[in-house]
PLY file of the C-alpha trace (Angstrom):
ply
format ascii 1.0
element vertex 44
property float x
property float y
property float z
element edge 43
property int vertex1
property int vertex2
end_header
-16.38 2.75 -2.19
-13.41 1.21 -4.04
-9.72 2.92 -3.71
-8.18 0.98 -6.42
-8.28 4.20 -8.75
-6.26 6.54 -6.16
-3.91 3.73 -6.30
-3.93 3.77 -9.95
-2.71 7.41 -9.77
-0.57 7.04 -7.00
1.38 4.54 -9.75
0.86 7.17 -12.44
2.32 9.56 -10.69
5.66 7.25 -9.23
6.09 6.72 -13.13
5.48 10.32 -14.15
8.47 11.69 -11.45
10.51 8.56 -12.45
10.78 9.99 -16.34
10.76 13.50 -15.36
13.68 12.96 -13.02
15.77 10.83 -15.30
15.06 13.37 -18.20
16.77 15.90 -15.43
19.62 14.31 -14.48
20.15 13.29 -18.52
20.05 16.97 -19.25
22.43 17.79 -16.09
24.90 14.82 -17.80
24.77 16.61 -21.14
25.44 19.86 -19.54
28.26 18.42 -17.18
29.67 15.87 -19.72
32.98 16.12 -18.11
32.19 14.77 -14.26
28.59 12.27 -14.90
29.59 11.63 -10.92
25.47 11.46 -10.07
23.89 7.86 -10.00
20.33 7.64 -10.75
18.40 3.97 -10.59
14.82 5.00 -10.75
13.41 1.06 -11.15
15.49 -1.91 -9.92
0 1
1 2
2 3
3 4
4 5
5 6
6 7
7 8
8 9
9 10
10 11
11 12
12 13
13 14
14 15
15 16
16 17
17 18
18 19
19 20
20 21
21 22
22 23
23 24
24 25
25 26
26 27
27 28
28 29
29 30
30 31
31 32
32 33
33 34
34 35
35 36
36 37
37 38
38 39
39 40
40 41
41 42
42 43
C-alpha cells in the first residue's frame, strides 16, 4: 500500500496553514497599521 497520497495532504495542508496564517497576520497589520513589529516568512 502506497503513502504517497497522505504525503500529498500532508503538503496540502503545510500550504493551506501557510495562506491562512499570512491572511492573519495581513489582517492583524491592517488593524495595527501603526506598529507592523510581527515578521512572518512562511516559504524561504
Amino acid at each position: 500500500m502506497k503513502r504517497k497520497p497522505d504525503l500529498l495532504w500532508v503538503l496540502v495542508l503545510v500550504f493551506g496553514l501557510g495562506v491562512v496564517t499570512t491572511g492573519y497576520t495581513e489582517g492583524i497589520w491592517e488593524y495595527k497599521a501603526d506598529s507592523p513589529s510581527i515578521q512572518l516568512n512562511v516559504a524561504q
